[in-house]
C-alpha positions in Angstrom: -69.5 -46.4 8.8 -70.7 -45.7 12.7 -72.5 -42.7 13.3 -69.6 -41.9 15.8 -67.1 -41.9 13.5 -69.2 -39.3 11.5 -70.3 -37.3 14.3 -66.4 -36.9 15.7 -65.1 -36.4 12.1 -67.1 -33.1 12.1 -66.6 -32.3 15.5 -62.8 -32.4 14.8 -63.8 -29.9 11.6 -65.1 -27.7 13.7 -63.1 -27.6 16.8 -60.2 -26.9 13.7 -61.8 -24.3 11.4 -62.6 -22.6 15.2 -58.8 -22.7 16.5 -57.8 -21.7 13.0 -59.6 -18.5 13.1 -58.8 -17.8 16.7 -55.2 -18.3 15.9 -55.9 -15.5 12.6 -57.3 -13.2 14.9 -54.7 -13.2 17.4 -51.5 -13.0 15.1 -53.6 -10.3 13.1 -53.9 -8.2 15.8 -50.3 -8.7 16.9 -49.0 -7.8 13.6 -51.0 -4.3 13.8 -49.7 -3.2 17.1 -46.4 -4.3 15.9 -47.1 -1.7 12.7 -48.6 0.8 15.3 -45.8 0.6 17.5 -43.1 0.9 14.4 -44.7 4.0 12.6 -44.7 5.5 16.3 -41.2 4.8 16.8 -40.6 6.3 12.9 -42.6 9.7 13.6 -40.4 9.9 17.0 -37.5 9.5 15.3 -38.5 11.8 12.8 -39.4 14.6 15.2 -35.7 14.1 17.1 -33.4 14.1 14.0 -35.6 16.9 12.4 -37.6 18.7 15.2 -37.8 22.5 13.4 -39.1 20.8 9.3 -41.1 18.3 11.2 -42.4 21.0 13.4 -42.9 23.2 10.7 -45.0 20.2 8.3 -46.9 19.5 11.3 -48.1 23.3 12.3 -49.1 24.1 8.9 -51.1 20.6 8.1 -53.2 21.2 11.2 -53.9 25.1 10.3 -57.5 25.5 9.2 -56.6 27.3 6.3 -54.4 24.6 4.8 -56.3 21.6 6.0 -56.9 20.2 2.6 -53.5 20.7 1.2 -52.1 17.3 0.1 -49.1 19.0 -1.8 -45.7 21.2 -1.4 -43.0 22.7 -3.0 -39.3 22.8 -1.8 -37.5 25.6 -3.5 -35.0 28.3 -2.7 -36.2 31.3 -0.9 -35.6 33.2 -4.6 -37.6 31.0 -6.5 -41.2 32.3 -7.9 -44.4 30.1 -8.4 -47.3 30.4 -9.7 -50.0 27.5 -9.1 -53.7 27.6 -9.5 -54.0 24.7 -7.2 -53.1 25.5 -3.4 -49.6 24.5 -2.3 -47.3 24.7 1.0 -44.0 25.8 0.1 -40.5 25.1 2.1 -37.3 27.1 2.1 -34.1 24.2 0.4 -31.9 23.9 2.7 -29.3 21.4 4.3 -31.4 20.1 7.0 -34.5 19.5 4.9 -33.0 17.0 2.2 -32.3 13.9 4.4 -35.6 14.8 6.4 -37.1 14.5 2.9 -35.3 10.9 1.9 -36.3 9.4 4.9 -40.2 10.8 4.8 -40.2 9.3 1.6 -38.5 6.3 2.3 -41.1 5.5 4.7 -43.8 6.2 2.3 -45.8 9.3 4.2 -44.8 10.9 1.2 -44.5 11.0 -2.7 -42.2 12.7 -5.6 -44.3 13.8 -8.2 -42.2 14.0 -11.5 -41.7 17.2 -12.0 -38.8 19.8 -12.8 -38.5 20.7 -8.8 -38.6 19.1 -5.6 -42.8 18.8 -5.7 -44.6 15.8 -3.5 -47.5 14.9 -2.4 -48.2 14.2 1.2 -49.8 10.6 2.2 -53.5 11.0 3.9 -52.2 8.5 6.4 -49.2 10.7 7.6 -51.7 13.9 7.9 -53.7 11.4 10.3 -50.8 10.5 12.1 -49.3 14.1 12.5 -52.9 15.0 13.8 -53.0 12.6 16.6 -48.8 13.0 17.5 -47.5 14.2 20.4 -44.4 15.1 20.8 -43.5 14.0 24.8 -40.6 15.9 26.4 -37.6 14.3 27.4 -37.8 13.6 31.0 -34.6 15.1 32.3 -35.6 14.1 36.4 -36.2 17.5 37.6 -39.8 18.1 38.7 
């Protein structure tokens, strides 16, 4: 066995275990804009087929007082509770149920078993409601 043969056997390794990595890193960062870009376009969508709930979730997660709130209730205006662990609390009605399917379908957030509408709010969705805007529609009048 040459010594050339050795020395461009593990210059091929190398040049290989090098590409493969810079391959890894490029389709890894790909793949997380595509995510970023997708959860984006989900909030968006959100906000425009639900702008007063959405609104609403957003306003109160970012008040100081309920900035550690991971939990709410959705009952009707009626309904009495009593919790010893701090809660927000939403009004039933038509326009928050399918706002509620699709928030959980998307996983920002979770029903806890219980005998009412009770989940619990994803830590990522808080972070992402924190750095949302909402742009206006540009209708061409300046």
């Amino acid at each position: 066995m040459s010594i050339s043969f050795v020395y461009g056997f593990f210059i091929g390794g190398v040049v290989t275990l090098i590409s493969q990595h810079c391959l890894q890193k490029f389709v890894n960062s790909r793949r997380s804009s595509e995510q970023a870009d997708t959860k984006k376009f989900d909030l968006d969508k959100l906000f425009n087929d639900y702008p007063n709930f959405m609104n609403s979730i957003k306003d109160d997660l970012s008040a100081t007082h309920c900035r550690d709130i991971r939990e709410f209730f959705v009952v009707d205006k009626d309904a009495i509770l009593n919790s010893s662990t701090p809660r927000l609390r939403y009004e039933l009605s038509a326009e928050i149920l399918p706002a509620l399917n699709r928030l959980e379908a998307l996983g920002y957030i979770e029903k806890l078993k219980n005998n009412c509408l009770h989940y619990k709010i994803e830590e990522d969705f808080v972070v992402q409601l924190d750095f949302y805007e909402h742009a206006p529609k540009d209708d061409g009048n300046l």
